[in-house]
C-alpha positions in Angstrom: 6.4 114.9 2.1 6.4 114.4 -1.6 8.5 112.3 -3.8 11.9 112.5 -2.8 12.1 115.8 -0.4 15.1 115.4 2.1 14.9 116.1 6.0 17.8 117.3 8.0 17.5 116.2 11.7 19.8 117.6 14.1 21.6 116.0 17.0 22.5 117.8 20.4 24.8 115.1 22.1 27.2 115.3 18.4 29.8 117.1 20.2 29.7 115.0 23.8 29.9 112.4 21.2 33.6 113.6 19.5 34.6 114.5 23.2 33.8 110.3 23.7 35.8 109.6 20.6 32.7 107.2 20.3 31.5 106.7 16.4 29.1 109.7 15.3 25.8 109.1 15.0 24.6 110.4 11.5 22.2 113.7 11.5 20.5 113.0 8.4 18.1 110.1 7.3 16.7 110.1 3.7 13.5 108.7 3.6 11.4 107.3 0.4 8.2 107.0 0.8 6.0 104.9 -1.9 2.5 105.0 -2.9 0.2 102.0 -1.4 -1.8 99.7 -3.4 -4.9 98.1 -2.0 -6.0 94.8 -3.0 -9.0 94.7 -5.6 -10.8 91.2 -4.1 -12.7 89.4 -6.9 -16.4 89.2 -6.3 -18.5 85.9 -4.9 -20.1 84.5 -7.4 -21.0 80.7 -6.2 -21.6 79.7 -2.6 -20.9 76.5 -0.8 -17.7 74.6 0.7 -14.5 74.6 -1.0 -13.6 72.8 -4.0 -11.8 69.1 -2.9 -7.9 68.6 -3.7 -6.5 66.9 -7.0 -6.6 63.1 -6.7 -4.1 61.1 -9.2 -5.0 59.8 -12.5 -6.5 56.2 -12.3 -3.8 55.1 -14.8 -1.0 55.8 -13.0 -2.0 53.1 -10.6 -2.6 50.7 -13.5 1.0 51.8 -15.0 3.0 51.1 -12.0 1.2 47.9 -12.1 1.9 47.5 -15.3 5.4 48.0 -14.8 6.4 45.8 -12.0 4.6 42.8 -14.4 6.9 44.2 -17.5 10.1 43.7 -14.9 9.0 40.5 -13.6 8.3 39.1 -16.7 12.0 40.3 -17.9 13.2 38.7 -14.7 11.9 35.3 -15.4 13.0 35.6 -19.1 16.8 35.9 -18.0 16.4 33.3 -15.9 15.2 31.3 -18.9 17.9 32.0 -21.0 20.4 31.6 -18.3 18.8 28.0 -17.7 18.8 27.0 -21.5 17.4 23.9 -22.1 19.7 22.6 -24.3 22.3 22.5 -21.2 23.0 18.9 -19.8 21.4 18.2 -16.3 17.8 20.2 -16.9 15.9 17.2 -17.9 16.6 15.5 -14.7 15.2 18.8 -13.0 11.9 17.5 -14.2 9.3 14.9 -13.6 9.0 13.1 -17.2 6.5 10.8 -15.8 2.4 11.3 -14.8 1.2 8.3 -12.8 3.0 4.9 -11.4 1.8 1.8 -12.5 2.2 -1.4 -11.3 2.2 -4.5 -13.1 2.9 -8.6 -13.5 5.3 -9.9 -16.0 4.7 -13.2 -17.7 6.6 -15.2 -14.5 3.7 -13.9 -12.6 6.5 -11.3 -10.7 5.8 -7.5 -10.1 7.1 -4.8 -12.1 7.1 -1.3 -12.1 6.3 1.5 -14.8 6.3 5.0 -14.9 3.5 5.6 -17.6 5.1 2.8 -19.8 8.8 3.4 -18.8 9.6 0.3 -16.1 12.0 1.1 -13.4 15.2 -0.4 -14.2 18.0 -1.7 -11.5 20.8 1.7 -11.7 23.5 -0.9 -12.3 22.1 -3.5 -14.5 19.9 -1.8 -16.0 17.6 -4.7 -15.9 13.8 -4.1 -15.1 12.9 -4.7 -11.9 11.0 -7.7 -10.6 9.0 -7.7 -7.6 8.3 -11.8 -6.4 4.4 -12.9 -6.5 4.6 -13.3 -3.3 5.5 -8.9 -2.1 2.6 -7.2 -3.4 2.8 -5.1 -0.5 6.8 -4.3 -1.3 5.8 -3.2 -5.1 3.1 -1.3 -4.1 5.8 0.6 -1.4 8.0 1.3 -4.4 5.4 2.3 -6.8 4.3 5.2 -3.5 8.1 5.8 -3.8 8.2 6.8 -7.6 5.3 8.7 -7.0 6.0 11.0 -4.5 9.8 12.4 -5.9 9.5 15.3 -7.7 12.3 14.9 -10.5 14.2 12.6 -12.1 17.1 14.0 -10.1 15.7 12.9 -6.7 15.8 9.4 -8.0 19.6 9.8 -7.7 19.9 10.2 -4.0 19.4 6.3 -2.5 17.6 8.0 1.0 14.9 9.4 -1.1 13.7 5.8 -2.5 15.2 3.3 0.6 12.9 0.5 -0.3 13.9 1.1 -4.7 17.6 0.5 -3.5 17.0 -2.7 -1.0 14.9 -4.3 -3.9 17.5 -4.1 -6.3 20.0 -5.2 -4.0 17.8 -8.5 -3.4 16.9 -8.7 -6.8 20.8 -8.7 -8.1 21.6 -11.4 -5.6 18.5 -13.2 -6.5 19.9 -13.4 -10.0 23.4 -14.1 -9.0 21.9 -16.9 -7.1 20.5 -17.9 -10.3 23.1 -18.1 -12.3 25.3 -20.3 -9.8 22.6 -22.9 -9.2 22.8 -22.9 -13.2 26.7 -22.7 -13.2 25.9 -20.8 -16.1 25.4 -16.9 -16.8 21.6 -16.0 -17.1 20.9 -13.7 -20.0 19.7 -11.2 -18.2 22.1 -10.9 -15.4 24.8 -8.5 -16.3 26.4 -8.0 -12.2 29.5 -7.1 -12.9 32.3 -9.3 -12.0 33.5 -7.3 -9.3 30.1 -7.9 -7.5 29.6 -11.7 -7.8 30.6 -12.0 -4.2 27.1 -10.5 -2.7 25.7 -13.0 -0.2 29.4 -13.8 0.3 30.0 -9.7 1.3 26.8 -9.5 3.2 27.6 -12.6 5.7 30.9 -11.6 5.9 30.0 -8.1 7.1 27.1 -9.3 9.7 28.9 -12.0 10.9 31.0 -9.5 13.1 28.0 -7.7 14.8 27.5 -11.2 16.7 30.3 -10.1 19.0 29.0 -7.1 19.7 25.8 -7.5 19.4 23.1 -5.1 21.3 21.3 -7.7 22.7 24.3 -9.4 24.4 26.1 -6.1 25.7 24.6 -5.6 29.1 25.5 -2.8 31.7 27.5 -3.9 34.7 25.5 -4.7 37.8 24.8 -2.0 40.2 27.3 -1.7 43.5 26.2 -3.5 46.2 27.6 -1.3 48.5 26.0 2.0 46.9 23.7 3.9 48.5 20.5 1.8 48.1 18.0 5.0 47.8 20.0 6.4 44.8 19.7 3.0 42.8 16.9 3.3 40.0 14.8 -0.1 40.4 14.3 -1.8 38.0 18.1 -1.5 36.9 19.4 -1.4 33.3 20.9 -4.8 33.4 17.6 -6.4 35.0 16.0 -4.5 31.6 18.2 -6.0 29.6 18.5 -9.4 31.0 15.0 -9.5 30.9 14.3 -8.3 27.7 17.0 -10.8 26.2 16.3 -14.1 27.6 13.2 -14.6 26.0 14.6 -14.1 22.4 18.2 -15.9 23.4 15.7 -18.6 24.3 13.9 -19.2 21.3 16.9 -18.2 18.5 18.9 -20.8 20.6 15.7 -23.6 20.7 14.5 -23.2 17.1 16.8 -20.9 14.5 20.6 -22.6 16.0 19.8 -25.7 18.4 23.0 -26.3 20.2 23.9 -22.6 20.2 25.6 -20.9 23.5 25.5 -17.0 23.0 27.6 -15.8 25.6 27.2 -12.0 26.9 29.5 -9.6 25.7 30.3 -7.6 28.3 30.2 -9.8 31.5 33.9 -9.9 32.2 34.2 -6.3 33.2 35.9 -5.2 30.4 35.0 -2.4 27.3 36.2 -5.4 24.7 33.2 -7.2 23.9 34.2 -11.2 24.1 34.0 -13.4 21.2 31.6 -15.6 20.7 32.2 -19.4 20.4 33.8 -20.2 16.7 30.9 -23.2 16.9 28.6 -20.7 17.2 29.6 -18.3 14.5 30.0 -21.6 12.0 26.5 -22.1 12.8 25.2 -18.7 12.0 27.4 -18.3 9.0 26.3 -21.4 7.4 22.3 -20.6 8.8 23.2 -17.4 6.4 24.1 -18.8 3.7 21.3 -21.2 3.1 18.7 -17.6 3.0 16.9 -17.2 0.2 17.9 -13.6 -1.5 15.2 -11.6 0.1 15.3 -12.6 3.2 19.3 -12.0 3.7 18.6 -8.4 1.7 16.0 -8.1 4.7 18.2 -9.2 7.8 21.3 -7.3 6.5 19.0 -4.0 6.7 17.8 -4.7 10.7 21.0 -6.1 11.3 22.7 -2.5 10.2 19.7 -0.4 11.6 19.6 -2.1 15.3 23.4 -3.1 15.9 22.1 -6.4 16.3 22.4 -9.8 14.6 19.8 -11.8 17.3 17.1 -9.0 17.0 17.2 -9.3 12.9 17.2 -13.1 13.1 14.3 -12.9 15.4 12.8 -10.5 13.4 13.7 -12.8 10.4 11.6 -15.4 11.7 9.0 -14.0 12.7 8.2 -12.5 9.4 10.1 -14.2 6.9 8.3 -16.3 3.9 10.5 -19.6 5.0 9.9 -19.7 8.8 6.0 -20.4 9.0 7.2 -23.5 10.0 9.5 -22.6 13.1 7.0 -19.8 14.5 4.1 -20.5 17.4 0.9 -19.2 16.8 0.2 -20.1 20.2 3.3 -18.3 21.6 4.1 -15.3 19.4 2.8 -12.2 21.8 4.4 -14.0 24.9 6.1 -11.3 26.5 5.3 -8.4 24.0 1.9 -7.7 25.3 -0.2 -10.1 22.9 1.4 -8.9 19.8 4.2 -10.7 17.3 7.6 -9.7 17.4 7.1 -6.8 14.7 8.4 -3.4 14.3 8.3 -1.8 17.5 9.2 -4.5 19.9 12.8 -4.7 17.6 13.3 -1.2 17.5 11.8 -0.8 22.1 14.7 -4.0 22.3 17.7 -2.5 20.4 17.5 1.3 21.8 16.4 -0.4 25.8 19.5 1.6 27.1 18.4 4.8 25.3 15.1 4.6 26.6 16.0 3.7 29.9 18.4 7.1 30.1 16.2 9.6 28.3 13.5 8.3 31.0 15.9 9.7 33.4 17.7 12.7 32.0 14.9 13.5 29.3 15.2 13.8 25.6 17.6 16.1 23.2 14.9 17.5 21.2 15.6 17.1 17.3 18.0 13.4 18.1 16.2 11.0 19.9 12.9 11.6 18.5 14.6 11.7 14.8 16.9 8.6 15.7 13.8 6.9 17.3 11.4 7.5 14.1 14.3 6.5 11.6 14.9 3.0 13.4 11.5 2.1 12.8 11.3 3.3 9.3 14.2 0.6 8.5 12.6 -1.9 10.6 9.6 -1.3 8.4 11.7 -1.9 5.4 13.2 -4.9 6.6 9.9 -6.5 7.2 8.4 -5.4 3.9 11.4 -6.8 2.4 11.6 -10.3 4.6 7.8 -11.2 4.4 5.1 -11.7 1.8 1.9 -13.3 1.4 2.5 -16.4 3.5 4.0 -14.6 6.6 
């Protein structure tokens, strides 16, 4: 068959097909036939294995590098501008000061510097003075300064505890001043509003004597319970035992003549008040504290709930009672140590200890509250003692 030459084929069921009425089947198919083309291959001309497939550019790697540093760097620049440093409130983002120095005054007293900047009281602006006497309290602060990281943390008072005590001590330590004077000292500028400091602070401790920790003992266990679900010893034998010893010597040496009463022994949720004799006493025992050590005993006071345990603490670390301490009595009952930091804070949280012994801790509360108590006991005491303690 040559180019386009036509073929008839005939079909014998064509008519069977009309009889059907079924659709014809057509007799004639064209056909085109078209000339092949073989393939020409290319001839061999090198022999070994293939050749490897296209790797990328080694600058396209260095580009997108490139590119992401471009972006960052236009990142940080808006960030810049949106910060501008001419806005109010930046400076105090940063640390203006190096290193923390500390230094003596000519009264012999401590002061403060940050490089040559001293640390100045937020409220009257005076420098701050450390006594001869705390060189362990200055150099507390000075650790203070050093560890915040901006001017702006110097704000918040729980960053630098022992800065704010200090000044407190060292405001009424000038107020004090200036009333044995009965004249303004040049460099106290207290306002007027505050002139009532020692007057404030005995006014707000002399309350905690009615409902003080160490007085408010649990109720005695049924006699009548069942015996083998009774914890031995009880809460109130802890207690009573834990108290006597420091009722003893606060009522023998710090207020001869004293009854302290417990708060709780009538049965009733209202703490009893305590003998106006006795709160006479320990107002006027109050008022006749040197600055420091009330600043000191205000701070226990508030941390343990507890106006005995800061007056024991008082005297046992406190510049003005060498006198009234033992040396041959001061680990009795506190296993042959002084009445320090840990047997205040063991005394003041007894009922906490004694019911997380039993029912177990809260993870993240008792161990926070229980480290924190300390850390203001540990301020009290820095604050309370000094060289001759």
């Amino acid at each position: 068959m040559n180019g386009s030459t036509k073929v008839a084929l005939y079909c014998p069921s064509r008519l069977t097909c009309q009889k059907r009425r079924l659709p014809a089947i057509p007799t004639r198919r064209h056909l085109h036939p078209t000339q092949s083309a073989s393939a020409n291959p290319l001839p061999i001309t090198q022999a070994g294995p293939p050749p490897t497939a296209p790797l990328p550019a080694a600058s396209q790697h260095g580009e997108r590098v490139e590119r992401r540093r471009r972006q960052a760097e236009l990142i940080n620049r808006g960030q810049q501008m949106r910060t501008n440093e001419s806005k109010p409130g930046n400076a105090m983002k940063k640390r203006f000061w190096k290193n923390v120095h500390v230094q003596t005054n000519q009264d012999g007293a401590y002061t403060l510097h940050l490089d040559s900047r001293p640390v100045r009281n937020p409220q009257t602006k005076v420098p701050l003075a450390i006594p001869a006497s705390k060189p362990q309290l200055a150099t507390a602060i000075a650790l203070e300064w050093d560890l915040l990281p901006s001017a702006q943390a110097a704000l918040r008072a729980h960053l630098i505890p022992l800065t704010s005590i200090a000044a407190r001590a060292y405001d009424l330590a000038l107020q004090d001043a200036a009333a044995a004077t009965s004249s303004p000292s040049p460099e106290s500028s207290i306002p007027q509003s505050s002139r009532t400091i020692r007057d404030d602070i005995i006014q707000t401790l002399l309350p905690y004597l009615d409902t003080d920790t160490l007085l408010c003992w649990a109720p005695p266990p049924p006699k009548d319970g069942d015996s083998t679900l009774q914890v031995r010893p009880s809460l109130r034998e802890l207690q009573v035992d834990t108290a006597e010893p420091i009722i003893a010597f606060l009522t023998s040496r710090i207020w001869p003549g004293v009854h302290l009463n417990p708060g709780l022994d009538s049965g009733s949720i209202i703490p009893a008040q305590q003998p106006s004799e006795t709160r006479d006493i320990v107002r006027g025992w109050m008022a006749g504290l040197s600055a420091w050590e009330l600043v000191g005993l205000e701070r226990a006071v508030l941390a343990g709930k507890s106006l005995c345990i800061g007056a024991r603490l008082l005297c046992e670390w406190g510049e003005s009672f060498a006198d009234v301490r033992d040396p041959l009595s001061n680990g009795e009952g506190y296993g042959g140590k002084r009445f320090g930091i840990e047997a205040a804070a063991h005394t003041c949280s007894l009922e906490v200890a004694w019911q997380t012994g039993r029912w177990g801790e809260v993870e993240d509360t008792h161990d926070v509250e229980k480290e924190d108590l300390r850390r203001q006991f540990g301020s009290a005491v820095l604050v309370m003692s000094g060289t001759s303690s």
